[in-house]
C-alpha positions, 0 to 999 in steps of 0.5 A: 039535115037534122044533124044541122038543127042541134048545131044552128040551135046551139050557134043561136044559144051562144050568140044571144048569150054573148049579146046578153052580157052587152049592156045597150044603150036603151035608157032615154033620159029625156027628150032633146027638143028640135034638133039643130040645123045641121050643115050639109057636110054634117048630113051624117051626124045623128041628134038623137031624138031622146038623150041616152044614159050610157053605162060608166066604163073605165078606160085607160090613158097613156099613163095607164090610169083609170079614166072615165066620162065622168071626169068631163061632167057640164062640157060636151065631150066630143069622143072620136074612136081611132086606130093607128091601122086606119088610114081615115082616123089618121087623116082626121087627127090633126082636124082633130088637134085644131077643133080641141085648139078652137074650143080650149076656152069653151065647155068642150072636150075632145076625147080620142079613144084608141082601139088598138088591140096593141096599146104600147105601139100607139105613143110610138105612133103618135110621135112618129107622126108629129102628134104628140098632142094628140092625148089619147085614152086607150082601149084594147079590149074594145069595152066601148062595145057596151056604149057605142059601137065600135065596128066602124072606125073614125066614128065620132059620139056626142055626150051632154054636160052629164055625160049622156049619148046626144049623137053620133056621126060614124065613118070619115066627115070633113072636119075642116069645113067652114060649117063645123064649127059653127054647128059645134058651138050650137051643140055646146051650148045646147048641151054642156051644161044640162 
């Protein structure tokens, strides 16, 4: 029975070690207000009660450039993580195609966020399957684990016009609901240009 007190001990080092390197995402920077109304297919979806500053990472696009949130500062950016591997992200992608279709004219982006762990099968995927409009920016090594977790896919976040976590939905929503759309415009002009 001793034997096992220095093994649990060290299993309980290393763990809050390799948490300690995790930056979470703690630092409210203001209060949201009342939240909106939401749909009942949006039952899910978190408003966050305080706005949350996130660390900035850099991703990669398709291309292999360093992208980040910050390229989107006054829109909402509606980040959906994703994998080739995971049946419901896939029968989101074109609800996906058409929300991005629906606000093209409004401060809001759509954001795919890959987690493959093997970033040259996701182009070939995309074409395979009639999406090549589908722009996805590509994390392999999971770094959106610092911000937002990652464990859970489709999940969808939402950040404000300066780039800070509003809310959050994770697991598979109908996005084709009539309702969607409506409640995307109230967060948009709520948030996109704090």
């Amino acid at each position: 029975m001793n034997k096992l007190i220095p093994m649990t001990l060290l299993l309980l080092t290393s763990s809050v070690t390799f948490n300690a390197s995790a930056k979470p995402v703690d630092v409210k920077v203001y209060e949201t207000g009342e939240a909106i109304e939401k749909p009942m297919v949006m039952t899910r979806f978190v408003e966050l009660r305080n706005a949350r500053r996130i660390p900035s990472i850099d991703f990669k696009d398709q291309h292999d450039n360093d992208v980040n949130f910050s390229q989107h500062k006054g829109k909402l950016v509606m980040v959906n993580l994703w994998a080739t591997w995971c049946p419901p992200c896939i029968k989101e992608i074109p609800v996906m195609l058409d929300i991005k279709e629906a606000n093209k004219d409004k401060d809001f982006v759509l954001l795919p966020i890959s987690v493959d762990s093997e970033p040259e099968l996701i182009q070939p995927f995309l074409q395979e399957h009639g999406f090549e409009d589908y722009v996805s920016w590509i994390d392999p090594e999971k770094d959106i684990d610092y911000i937002m977790p990652a464990d859970l896919i489709p999940a969808t976040f939402i950040l404000d016009g300066q780039g800070h976590l509003v809310g959050f939905v994770r697991g598979y929503i109908d996005w084709t609901d009539k309702d969607i759309q409506p409640y995307l415009d109230a967060l948009i002009k709520k948030y996109a240009n704090i």
